[in-house]
PDB file of N, CA, C and O in Angstrom:
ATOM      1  N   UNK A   1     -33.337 -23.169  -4.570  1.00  0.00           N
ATOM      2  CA  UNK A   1     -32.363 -22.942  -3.519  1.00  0.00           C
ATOM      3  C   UNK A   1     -31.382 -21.861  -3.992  1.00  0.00           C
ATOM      4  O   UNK A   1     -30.687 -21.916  -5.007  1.00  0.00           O
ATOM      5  N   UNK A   2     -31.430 -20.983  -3.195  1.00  0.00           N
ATOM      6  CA  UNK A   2     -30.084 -19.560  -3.755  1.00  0.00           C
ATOM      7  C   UNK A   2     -28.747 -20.450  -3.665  1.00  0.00           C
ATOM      8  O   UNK A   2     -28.381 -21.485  -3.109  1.00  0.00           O
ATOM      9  N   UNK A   3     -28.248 -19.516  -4.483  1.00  0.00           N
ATOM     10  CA  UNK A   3     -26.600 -20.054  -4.318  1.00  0.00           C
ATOM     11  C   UNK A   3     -25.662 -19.357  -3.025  1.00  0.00           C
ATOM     12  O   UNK A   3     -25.724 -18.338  -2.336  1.00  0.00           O
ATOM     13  N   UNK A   4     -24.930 -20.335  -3.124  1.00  0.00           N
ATOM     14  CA  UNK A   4     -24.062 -19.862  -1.412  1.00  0.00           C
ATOM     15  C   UNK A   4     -22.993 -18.901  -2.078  1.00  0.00           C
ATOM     16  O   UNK A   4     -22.201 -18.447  -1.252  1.00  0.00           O
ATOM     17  N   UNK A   5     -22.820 -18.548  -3.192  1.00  0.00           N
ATOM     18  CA  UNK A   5     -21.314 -18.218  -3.430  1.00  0.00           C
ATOM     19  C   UNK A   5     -22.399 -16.619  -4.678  1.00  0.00           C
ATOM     20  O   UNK A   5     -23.590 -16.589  -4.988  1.00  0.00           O
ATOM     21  N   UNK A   6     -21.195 -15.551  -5.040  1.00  0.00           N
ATOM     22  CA  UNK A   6     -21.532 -14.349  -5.650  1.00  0.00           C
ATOM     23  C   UNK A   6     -20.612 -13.966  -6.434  1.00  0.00           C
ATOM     24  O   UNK A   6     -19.563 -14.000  -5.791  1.00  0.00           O
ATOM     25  N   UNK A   7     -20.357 -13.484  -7.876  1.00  0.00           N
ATOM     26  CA  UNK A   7     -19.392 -13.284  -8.464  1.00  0.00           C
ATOM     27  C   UNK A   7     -19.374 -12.014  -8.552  1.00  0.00           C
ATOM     28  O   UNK A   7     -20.408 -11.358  -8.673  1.00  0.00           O
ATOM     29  N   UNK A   8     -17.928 -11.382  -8.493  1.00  0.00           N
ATOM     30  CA  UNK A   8     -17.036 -10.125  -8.382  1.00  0.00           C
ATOM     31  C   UNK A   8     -16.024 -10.246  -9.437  1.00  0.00           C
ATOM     32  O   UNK A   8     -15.216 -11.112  -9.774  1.00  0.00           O
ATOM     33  N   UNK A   9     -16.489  -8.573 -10.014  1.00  0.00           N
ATOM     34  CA  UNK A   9     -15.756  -8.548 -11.639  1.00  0.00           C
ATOM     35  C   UNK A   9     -15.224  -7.671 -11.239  1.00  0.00           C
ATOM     36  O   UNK A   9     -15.763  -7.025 -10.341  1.00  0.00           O
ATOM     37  N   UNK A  10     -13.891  -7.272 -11.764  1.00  0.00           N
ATOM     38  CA  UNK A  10     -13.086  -6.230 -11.570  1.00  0.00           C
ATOM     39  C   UNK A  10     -12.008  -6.015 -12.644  1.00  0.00           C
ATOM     40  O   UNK A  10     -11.148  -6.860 -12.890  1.00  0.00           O
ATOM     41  N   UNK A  11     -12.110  -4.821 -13.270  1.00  0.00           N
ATOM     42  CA  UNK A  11     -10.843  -4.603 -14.314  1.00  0.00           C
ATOM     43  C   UNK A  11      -9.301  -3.690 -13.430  1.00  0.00           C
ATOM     44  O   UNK A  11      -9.105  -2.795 -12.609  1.00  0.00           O
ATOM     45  N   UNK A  12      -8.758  -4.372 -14.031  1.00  0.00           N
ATOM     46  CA  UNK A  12      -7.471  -3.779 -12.698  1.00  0.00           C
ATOM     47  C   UNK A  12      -6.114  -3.617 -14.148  1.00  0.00           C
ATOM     48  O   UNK A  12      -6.056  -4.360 -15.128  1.00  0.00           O
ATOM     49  N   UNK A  13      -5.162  -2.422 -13.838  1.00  0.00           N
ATOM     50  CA  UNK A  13      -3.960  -2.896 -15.188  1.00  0.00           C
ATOM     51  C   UNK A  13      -3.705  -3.578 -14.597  1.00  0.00           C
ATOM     52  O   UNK A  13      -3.965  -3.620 -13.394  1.00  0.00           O
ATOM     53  N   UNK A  14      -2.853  -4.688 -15.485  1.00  0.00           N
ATOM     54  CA  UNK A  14      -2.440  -5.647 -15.432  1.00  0.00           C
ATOM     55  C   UNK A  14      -1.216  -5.776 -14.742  1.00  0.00           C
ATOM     56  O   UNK A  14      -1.040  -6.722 -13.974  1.00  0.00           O
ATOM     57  N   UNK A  15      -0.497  -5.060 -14.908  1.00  0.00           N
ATOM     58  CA  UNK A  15       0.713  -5.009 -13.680  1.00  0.00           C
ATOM     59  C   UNK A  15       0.351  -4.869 -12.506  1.00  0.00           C
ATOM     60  O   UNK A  15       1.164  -5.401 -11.751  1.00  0.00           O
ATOM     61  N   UNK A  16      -0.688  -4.292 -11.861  1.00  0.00           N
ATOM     62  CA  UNK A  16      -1.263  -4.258 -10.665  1.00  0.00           C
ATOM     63  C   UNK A  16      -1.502  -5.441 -10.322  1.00  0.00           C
ATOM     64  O   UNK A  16      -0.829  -5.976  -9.442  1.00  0.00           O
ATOM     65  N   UNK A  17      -2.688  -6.193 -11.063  1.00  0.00           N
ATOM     66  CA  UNK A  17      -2.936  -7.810 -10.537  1.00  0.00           C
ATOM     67  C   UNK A  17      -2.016  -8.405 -10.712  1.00  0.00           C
ATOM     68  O   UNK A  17      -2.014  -9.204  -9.776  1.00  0.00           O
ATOM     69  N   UNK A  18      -0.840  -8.657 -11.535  1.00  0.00           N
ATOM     70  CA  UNK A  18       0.201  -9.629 -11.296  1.00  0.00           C
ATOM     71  C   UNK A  18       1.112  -9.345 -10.296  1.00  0.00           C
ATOM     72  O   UNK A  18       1.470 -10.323  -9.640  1.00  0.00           O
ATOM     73  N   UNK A  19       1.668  -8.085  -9.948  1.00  0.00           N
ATOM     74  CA  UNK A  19       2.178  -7.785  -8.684  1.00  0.00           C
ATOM     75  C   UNK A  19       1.446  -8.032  -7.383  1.00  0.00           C
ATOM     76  O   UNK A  19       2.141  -8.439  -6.452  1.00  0.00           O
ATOM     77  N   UNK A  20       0.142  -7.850  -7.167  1.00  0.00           N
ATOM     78  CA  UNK A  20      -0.631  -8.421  -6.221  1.00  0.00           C
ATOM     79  C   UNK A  20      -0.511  -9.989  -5.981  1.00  0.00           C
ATOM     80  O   UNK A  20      -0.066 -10.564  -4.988  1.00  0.00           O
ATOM     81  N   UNK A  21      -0.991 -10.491  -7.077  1.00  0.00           N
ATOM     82  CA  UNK A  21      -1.052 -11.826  -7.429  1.00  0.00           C
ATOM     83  C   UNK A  21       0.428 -12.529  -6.612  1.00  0.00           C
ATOM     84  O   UNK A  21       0.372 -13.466  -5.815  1.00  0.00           O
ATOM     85  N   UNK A  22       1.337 -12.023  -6.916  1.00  0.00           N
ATOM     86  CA  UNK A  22       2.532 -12.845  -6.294  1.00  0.00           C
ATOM     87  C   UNK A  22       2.711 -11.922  -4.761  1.00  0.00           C
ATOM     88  O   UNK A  22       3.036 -12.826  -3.991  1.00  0.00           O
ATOM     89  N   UNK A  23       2.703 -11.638  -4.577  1.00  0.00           N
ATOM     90  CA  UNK A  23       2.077 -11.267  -2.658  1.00  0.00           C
ATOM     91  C   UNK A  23       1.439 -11.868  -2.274  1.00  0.00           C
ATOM     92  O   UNK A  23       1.682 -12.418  -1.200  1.00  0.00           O
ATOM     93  N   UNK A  24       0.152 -12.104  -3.030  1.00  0.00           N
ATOM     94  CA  UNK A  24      -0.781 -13.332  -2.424  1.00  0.00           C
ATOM     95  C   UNK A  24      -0.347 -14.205  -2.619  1.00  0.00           C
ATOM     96  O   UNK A  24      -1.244 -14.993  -2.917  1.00  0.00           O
ATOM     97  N   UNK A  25       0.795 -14.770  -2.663  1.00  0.00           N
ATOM     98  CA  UNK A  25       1.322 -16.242  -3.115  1.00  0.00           C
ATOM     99  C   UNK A  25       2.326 -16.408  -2.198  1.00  0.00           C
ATOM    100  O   UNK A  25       2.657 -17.497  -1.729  1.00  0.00           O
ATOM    101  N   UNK A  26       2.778 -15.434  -1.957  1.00  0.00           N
ATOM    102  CA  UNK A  26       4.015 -15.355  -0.949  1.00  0.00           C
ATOM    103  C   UNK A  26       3.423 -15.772   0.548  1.00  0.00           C
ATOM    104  O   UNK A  26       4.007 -16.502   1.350  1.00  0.00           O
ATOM    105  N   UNK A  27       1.933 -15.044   0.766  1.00  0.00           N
ATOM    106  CA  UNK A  27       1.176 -15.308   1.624  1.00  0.00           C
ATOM    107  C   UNK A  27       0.878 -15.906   1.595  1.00  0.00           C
ATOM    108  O   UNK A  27       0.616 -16.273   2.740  1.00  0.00           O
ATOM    109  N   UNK A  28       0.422 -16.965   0.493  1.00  0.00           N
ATOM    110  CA  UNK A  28       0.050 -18.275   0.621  1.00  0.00           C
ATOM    111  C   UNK A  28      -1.907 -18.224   0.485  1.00  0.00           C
ATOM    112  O   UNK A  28      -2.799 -18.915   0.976  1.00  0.00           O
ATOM    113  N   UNK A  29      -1.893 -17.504  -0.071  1.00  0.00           N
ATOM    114  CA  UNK A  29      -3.481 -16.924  -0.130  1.00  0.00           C
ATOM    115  C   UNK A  29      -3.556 -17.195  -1.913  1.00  0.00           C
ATOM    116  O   UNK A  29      -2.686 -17.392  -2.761  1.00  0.00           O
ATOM    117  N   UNK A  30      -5.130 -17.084  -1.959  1.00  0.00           N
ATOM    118  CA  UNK A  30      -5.649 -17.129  -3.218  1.00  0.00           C
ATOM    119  C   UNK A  30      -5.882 -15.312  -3.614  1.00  0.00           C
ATOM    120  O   UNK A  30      -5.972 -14.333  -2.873  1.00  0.00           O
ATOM    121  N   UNK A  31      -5.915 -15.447  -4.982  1.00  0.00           N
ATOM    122  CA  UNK A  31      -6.966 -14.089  -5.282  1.00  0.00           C
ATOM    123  C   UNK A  31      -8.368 -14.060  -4.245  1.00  0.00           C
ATOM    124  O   UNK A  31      -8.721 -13.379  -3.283  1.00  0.00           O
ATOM    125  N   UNK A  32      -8.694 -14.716  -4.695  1.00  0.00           N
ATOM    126  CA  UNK A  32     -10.248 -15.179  -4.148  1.00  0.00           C
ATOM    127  C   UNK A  32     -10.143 -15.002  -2.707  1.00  0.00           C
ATOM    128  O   UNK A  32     -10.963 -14.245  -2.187  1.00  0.00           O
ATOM    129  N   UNK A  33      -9.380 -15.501  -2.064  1.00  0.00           N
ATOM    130  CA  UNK A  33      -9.191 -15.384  -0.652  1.00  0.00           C
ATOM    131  C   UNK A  33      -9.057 -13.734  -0.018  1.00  0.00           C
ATOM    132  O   UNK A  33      -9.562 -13.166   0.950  1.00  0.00           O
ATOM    133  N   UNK A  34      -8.267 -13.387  -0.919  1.00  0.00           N
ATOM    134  CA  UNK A  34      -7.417 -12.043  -0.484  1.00  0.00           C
ATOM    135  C   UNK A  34      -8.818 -11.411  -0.398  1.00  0.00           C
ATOM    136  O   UNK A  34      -9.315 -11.196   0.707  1.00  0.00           O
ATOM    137  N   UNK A  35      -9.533 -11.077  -1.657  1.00  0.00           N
ATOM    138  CA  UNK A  35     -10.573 -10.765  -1.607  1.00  0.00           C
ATOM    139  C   UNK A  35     -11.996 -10.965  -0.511  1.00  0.00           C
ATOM    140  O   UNK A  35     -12.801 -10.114  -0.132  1.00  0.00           O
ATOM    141  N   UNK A  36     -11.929 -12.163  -0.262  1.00  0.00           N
ATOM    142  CA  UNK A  36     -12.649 -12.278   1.021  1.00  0.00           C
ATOM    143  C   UNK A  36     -12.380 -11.727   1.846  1.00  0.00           C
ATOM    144  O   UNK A  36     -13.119 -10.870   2.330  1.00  0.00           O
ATOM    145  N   UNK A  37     -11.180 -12.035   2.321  1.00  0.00           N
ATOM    146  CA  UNK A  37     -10.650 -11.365   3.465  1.00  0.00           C
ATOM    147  C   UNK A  37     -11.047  -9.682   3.813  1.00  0.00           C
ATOM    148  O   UNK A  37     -11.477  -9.226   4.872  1.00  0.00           O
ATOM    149  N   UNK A  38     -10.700  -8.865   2.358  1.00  0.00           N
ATOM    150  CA  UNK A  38     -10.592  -7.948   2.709  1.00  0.00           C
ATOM    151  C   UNK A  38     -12.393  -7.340   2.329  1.00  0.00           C
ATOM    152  O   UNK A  38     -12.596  -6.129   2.415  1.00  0.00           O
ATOM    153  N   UNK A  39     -13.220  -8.007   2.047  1.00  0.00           N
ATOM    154  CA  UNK A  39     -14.511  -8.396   2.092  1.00  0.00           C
ATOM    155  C   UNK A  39     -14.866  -7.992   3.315  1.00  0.00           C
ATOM    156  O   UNK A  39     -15.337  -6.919   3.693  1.00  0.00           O
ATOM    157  N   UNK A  40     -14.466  -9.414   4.153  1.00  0.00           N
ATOM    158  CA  UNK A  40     -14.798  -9.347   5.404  1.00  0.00           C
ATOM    159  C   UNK A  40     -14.483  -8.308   6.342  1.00  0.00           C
ATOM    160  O   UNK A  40     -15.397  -7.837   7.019  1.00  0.00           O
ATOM    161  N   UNK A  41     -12.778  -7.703   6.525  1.00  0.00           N
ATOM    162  CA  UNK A  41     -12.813  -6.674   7.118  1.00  0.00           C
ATOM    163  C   UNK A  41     -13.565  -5.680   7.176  1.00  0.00           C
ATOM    164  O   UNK A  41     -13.882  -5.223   8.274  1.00  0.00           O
ATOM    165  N   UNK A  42     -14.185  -4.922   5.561  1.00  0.00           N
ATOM    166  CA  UNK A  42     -15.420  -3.612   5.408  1.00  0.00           C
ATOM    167  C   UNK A  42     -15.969  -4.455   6.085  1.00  0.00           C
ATOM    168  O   UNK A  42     -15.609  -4.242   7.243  1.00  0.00           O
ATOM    169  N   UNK A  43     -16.703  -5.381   6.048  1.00  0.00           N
ATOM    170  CA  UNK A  43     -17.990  -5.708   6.917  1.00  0.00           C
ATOM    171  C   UNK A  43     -17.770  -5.811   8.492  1.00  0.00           C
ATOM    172  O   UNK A  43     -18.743  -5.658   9.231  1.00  0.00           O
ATOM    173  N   UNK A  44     -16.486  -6.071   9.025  1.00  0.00           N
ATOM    174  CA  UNK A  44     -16.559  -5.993  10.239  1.00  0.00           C
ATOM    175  C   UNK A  44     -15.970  -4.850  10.930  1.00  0.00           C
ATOM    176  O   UNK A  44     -16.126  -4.621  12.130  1.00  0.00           O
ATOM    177  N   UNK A  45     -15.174  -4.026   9.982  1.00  0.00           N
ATOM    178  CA  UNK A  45     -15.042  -2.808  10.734  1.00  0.00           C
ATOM    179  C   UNK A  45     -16.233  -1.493   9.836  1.00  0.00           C
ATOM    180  O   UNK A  45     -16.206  -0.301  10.144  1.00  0.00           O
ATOM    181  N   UNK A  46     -16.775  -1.824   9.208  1.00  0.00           N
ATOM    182  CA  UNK A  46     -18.191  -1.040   8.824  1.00  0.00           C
ATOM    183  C   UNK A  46     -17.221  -0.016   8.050  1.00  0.00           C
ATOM    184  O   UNK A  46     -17.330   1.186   8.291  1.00  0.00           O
ATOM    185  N   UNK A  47     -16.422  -0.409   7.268  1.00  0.00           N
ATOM    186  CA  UNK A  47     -15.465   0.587   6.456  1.00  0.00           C
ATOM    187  C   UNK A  47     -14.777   0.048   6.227  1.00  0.00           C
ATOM    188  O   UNK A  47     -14.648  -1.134   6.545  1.00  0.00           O
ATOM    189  N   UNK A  48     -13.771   0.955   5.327  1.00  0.00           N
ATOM    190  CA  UNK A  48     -12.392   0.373   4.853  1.00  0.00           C
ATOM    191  C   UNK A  48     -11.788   0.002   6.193  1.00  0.00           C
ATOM    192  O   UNK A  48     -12.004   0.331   7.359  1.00  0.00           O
ATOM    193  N   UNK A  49     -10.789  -0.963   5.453  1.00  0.00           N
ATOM    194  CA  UNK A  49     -10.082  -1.374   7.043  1.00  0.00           C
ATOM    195  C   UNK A  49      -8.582  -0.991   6.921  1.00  0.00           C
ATOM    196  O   UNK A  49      -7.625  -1.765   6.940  1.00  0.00           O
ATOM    197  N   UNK A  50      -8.570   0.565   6.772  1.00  0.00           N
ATOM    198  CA  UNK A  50      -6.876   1.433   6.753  1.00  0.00           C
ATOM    199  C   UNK A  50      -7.876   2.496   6.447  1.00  0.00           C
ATOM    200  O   UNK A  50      -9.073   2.536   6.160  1.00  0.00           O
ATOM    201  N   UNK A  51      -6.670   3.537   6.667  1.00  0.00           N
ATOM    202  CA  UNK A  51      -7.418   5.247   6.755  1.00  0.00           C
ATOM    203  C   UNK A  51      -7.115   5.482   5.217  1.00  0.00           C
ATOM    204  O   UNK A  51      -6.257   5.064   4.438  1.00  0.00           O
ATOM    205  N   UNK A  52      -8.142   6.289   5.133  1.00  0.00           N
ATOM    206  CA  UNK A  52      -7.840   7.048   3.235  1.00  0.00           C
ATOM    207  C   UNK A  52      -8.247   8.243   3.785  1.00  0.00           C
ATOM    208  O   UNK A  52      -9.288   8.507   4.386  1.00  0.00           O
ATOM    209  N   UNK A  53      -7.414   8.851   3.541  1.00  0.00           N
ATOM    210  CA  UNK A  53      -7.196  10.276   3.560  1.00  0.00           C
ATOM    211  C   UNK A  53      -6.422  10.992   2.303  1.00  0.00           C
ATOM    212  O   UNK A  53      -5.495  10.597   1.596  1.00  0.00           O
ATOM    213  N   UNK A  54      -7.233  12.285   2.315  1.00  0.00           N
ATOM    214  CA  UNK A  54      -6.572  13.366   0.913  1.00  0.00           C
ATOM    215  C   UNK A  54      -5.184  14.017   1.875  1.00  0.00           C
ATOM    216  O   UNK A  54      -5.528  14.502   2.952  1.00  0.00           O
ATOM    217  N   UNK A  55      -4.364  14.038   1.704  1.00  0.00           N
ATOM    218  CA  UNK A  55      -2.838  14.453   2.543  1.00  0.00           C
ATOM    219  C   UNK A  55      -3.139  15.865   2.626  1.00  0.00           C
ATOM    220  O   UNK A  55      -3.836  16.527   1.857  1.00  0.00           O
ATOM    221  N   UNK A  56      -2.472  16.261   3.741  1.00  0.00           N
ATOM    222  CA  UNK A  56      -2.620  17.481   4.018  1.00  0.00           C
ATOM    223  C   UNK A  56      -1.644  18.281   3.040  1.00  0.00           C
ATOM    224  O   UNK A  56      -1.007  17.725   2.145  1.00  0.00           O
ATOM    225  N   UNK A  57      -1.587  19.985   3.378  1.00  0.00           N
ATOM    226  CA  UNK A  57      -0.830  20.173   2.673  1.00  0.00           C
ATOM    227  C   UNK A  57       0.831  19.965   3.266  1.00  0.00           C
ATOM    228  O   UNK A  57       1.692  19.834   2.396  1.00  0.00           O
ATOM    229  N   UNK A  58       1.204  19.939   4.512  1.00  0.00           N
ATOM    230  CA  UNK A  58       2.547  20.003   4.344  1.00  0.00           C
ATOM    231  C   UNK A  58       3.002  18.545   3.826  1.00  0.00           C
ATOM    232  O   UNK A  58       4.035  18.520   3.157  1.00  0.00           O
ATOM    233  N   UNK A  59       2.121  16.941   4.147  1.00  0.00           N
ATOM    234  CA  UNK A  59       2.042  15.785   3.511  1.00  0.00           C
ATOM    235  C   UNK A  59       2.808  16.117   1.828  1.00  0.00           C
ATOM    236  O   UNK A  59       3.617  15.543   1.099  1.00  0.00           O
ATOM    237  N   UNK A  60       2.005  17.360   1.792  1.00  0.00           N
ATOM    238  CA  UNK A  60       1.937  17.055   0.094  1.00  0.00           C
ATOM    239  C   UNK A  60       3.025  17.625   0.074  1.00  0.00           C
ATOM    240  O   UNK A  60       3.767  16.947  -0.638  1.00  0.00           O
ATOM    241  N   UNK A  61       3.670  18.708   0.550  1.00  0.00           N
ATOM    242  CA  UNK A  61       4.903  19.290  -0.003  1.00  0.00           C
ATOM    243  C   UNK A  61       6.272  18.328   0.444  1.00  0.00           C
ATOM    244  O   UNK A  61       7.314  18.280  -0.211  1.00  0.00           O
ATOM    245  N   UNK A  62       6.078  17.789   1.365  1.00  0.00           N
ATOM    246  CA  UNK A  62       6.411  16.225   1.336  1.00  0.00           C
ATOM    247  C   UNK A  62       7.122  15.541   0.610  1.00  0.00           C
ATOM    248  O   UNK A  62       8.333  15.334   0.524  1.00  0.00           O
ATOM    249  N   UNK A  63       6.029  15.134  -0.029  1.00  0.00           N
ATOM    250  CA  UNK A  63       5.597  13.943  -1.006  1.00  0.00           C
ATOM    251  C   UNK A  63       6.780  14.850  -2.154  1.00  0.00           C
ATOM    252  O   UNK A  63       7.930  14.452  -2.343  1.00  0.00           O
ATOM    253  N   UNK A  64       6.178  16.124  -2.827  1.00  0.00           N
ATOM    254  CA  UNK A  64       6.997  16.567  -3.863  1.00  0.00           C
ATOM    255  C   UNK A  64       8.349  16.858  -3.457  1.00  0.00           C
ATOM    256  O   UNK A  64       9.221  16.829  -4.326  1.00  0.00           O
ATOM    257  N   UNK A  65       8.606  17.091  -2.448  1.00  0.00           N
ATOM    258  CA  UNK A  65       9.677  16.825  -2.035  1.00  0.00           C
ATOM    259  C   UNK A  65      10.999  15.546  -2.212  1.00  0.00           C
ATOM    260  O   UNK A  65      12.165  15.553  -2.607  1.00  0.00           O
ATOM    261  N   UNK A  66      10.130  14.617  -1.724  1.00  0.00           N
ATOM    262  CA  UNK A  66      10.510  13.207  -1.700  1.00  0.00           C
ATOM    263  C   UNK A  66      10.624  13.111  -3.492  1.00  0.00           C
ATOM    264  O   UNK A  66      11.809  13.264  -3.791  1.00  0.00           O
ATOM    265  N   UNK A  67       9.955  12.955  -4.454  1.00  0.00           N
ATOM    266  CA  UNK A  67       9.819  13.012  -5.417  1.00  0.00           C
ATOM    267  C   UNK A  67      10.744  13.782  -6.616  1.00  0.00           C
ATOM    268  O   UNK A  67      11.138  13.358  -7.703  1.00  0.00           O
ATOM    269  N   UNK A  68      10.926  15.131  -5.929  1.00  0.00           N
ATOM    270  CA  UNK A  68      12.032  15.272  -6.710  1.00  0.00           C
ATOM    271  C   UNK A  68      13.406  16.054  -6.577  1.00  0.00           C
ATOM    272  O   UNK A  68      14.117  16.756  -7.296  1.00  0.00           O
ATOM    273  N   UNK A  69      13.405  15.301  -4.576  1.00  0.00           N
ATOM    274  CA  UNK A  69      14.727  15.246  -4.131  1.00  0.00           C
ATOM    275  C   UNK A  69      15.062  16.644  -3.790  1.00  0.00           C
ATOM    276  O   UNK A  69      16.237  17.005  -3.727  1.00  0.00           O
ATOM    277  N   UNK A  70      14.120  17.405  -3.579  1.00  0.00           N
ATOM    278  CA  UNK A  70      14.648  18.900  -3.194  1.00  0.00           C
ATOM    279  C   UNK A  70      15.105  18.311  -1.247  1.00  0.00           C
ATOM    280  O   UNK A  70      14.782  17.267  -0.680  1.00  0.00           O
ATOM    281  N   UNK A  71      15.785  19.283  -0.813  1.00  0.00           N
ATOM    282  CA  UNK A  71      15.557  19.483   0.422  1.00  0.00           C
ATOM    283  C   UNK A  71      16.415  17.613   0.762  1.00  0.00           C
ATOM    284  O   UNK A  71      16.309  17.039   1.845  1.00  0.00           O
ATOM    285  N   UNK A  72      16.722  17.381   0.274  1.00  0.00           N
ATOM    286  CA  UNK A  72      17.473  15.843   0.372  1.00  0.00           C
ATOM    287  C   UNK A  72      19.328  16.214   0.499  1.00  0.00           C
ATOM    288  O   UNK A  72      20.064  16.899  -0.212  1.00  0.00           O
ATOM    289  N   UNK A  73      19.517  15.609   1.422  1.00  0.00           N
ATOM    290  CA  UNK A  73      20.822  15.372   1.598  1.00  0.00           C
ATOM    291  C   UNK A  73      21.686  13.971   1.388  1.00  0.00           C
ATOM    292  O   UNK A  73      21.237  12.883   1.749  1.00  0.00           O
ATOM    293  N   UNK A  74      22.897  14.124   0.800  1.00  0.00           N
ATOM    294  CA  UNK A  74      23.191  12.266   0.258  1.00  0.00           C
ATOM    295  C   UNK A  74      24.628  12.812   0.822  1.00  0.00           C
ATOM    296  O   UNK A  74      25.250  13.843   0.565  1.00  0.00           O
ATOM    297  N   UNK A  75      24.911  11.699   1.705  1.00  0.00           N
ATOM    298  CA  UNK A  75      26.350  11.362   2.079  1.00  0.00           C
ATOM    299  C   UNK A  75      26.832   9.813   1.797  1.00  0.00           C
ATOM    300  O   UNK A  75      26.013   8.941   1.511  1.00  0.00           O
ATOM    301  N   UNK A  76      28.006   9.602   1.888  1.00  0.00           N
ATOM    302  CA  UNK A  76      28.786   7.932   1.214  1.00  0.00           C
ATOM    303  C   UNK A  76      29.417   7.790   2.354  1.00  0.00           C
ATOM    304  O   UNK A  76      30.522   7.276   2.181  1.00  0.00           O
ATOM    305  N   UNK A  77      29.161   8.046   3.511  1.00  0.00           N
ATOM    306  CA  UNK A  77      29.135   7.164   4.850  1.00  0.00           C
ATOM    307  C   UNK A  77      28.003   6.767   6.069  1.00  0.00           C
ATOM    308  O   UNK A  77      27.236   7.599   6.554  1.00  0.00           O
ATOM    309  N   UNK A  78      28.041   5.682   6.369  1.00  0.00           N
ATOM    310  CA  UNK A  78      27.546   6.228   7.482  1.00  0.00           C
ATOM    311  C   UNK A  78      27.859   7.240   8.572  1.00  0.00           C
ATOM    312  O   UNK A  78      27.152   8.127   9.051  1.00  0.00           O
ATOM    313  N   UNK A  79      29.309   6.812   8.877  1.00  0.00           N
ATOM    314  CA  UNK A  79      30.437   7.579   9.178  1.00  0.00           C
ATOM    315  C   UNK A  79      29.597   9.467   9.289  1.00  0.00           C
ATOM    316  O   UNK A  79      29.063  10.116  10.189  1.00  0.00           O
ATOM    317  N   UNK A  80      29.812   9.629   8.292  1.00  0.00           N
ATOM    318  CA  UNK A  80      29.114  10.641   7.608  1.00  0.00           C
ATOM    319  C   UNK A  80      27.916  11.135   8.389  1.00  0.00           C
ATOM    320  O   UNK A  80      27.970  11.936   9.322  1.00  0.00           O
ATOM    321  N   UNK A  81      27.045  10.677   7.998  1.00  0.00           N
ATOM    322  CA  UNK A  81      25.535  10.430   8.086  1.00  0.00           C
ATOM    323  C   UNK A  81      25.432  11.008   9.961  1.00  0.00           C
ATOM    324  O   UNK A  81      24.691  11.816  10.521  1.00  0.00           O
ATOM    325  N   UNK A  82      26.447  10.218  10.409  1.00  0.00           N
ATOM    326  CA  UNK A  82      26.173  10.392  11.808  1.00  0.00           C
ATOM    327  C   UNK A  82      26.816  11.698  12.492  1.00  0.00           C
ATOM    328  O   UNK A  82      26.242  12.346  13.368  1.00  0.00           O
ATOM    329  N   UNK A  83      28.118  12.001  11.958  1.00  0.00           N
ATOM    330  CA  UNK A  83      28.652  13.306  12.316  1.00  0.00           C
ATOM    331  C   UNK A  83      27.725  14.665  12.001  1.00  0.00           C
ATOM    332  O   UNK A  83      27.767  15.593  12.809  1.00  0.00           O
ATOM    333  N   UNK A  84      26.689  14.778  10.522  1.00  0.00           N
ATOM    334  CA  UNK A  84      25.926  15.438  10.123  1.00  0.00           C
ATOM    335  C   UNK A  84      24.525  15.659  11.708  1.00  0.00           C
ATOM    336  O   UNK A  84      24.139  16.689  12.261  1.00  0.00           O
ATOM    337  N   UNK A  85      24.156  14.228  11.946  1.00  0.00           N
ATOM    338  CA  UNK A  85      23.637  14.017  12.929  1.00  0.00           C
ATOM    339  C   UNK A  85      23.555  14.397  13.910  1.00  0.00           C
ATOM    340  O   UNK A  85      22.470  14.607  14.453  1.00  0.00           O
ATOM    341  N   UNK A  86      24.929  14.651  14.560  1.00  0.00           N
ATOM    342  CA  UNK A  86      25.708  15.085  16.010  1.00  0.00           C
ATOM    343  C   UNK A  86      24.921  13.772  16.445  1.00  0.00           C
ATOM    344  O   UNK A  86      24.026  13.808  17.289  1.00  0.00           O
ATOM    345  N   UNK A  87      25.247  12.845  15.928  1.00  0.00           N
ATOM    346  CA  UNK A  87      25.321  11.206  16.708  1.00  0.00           C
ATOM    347  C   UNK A  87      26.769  10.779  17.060  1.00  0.00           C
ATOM    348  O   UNK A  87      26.978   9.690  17.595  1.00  0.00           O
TER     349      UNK A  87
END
């Protein structure tokens, strides 16, 4: 008789699975579960189930942007924030 169940190995750093690990806990889910789950989604949407995409380029200038705060403005009000606005 085959077995009903299949084992899945995975090396992950370790800060990754323990940060996961307590998300799935918060959720109230297992490892094991999470994993099904997201098992099941490839199989029912015949793919990943979220978009993966390589970022475009203005994405990317973006991103370096965001990263190292060029093109960023910081005010200590909201007050502030909103007059800059014309709110």
């Amino acid at each position: 008789m085959p077995s009903k169940t299949a084992t899945v190995r995975a090396r992950l750093e370790p800060d990754l699975k323990e940060e996961t690990e307590l998300i799935f806990e918060q959720l109230g889910l297992s490892t094991t579960e999470a994993i099904r789950i997201f098992f099941k989604q490839v199989q029912l949407q015949q793919g990943l189930p979220f978009d993966l995409k390589i970022p475009n380029d203005t994405t990317k200038k973006a991103i370096a942007e965001a990263q190292t705060r060029t093109q960023v403005k910081s005010v200590d009000s909201t007050q502030k924030l909103f007059e800059d606005l014309d709110i």
